[in-house]
C-alpha positions as CSV (number, residue, x, y, z in Angstrom):
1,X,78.5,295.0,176.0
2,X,81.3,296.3,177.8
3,X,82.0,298.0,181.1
4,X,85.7,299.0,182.7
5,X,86.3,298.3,186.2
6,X,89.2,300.0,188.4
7,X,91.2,297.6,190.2
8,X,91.8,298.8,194.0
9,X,93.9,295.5,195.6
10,X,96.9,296.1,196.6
11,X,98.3,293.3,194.4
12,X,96.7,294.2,191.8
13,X,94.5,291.1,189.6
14,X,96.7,288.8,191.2
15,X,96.3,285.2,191.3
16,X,93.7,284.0,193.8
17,X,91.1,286.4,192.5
18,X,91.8,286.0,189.0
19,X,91.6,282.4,189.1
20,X,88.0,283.0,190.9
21,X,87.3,285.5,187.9
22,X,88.3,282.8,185.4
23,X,86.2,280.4,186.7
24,X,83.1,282.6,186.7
25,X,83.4,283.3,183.1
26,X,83.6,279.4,182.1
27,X,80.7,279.0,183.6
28,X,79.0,280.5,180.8
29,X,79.3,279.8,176.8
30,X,79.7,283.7,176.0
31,X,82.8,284.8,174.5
32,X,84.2,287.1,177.6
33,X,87.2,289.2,176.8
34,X,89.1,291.3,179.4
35,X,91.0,294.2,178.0
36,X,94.3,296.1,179.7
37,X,97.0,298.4,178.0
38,X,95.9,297.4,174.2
39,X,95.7,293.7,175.0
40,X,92.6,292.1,174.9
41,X,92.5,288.3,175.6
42,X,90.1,286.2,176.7
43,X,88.6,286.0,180.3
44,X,88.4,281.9,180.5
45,X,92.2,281.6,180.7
46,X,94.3,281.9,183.5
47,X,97.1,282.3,181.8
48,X,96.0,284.8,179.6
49,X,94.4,287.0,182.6
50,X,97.9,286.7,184.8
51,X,100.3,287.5,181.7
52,X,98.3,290.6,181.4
53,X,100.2,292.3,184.6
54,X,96.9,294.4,185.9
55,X,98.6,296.5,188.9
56,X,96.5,298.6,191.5
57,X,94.5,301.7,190.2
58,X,94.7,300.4,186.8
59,X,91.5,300.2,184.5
60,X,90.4,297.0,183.0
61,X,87.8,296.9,180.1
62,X,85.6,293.1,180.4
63,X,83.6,293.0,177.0
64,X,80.7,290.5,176.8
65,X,79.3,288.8,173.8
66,X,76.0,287.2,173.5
67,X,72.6,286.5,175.5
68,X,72.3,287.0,179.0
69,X,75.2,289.2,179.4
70,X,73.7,291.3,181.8
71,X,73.5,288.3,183.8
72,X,77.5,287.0,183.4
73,X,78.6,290.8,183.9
74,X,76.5,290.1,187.7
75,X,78.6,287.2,187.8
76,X,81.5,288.3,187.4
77,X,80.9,291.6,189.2
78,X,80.2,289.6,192.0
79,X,83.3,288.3,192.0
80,X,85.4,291.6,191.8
81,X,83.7,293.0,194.7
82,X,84.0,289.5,197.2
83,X,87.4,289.6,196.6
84,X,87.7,293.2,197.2
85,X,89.5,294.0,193.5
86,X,87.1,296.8,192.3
C-alpha cells in the first residue's frame, strides 16, 4: 500500500520530526519504505530519512508492506500531522 504525503514545515523533514517518524515505523515488523526524488529507502533509519533532503512543498511517497498496514499508515500519519509536516 502506498500513499504520498506533501510536506508543509518550513524546514522541511527535518530532524526532530523525522526522528519521531522513524521511531513510529520500528514499532512495527512491516517493511516501511519512504520514497523522494527516485530514492526509496527505508523508513526505520534515520540516516536514510535525513540523507534524503525532503524540503517544504515537496511530495513524499511512504509504501507499506504487510498486515495491518492500514494501521501503521494511522501511525505514522499521526505523526506527520502532530508535528505539523503534512
Amino acid at each position: 500500500m502506498r500513499r504520498e504525503y506533501k510536506i508543509v514545515d518550513e524546514a522541511g523533514l527535518h530532524a526532530r520530526p523525522a526522528s519521531l517518524l522513524v521511531k513510529e515505523a520500528t514499532k512495527f515488523d512491516n517493511d516501511i519504505m519512504i520514497e523522494f526524488k527516485d530514492k526509496k529507502l527505508t523508513l526505520k533509519s534515520i540516516m536514510a530519512v535525513m540523507s534524503l533532503g525532503v524540503p517544504k512543498q515537496s511530495v513524499i511517497a511512504i509504501e507499506v508492506e504487510g498486515e495491518d498496514a492500514e494501521e501503521v499508515f494511522n501511525a505514522l500519519e499521526k505523526v506527520l500531522v502532530e508535528q505539523a509536516l503534512i
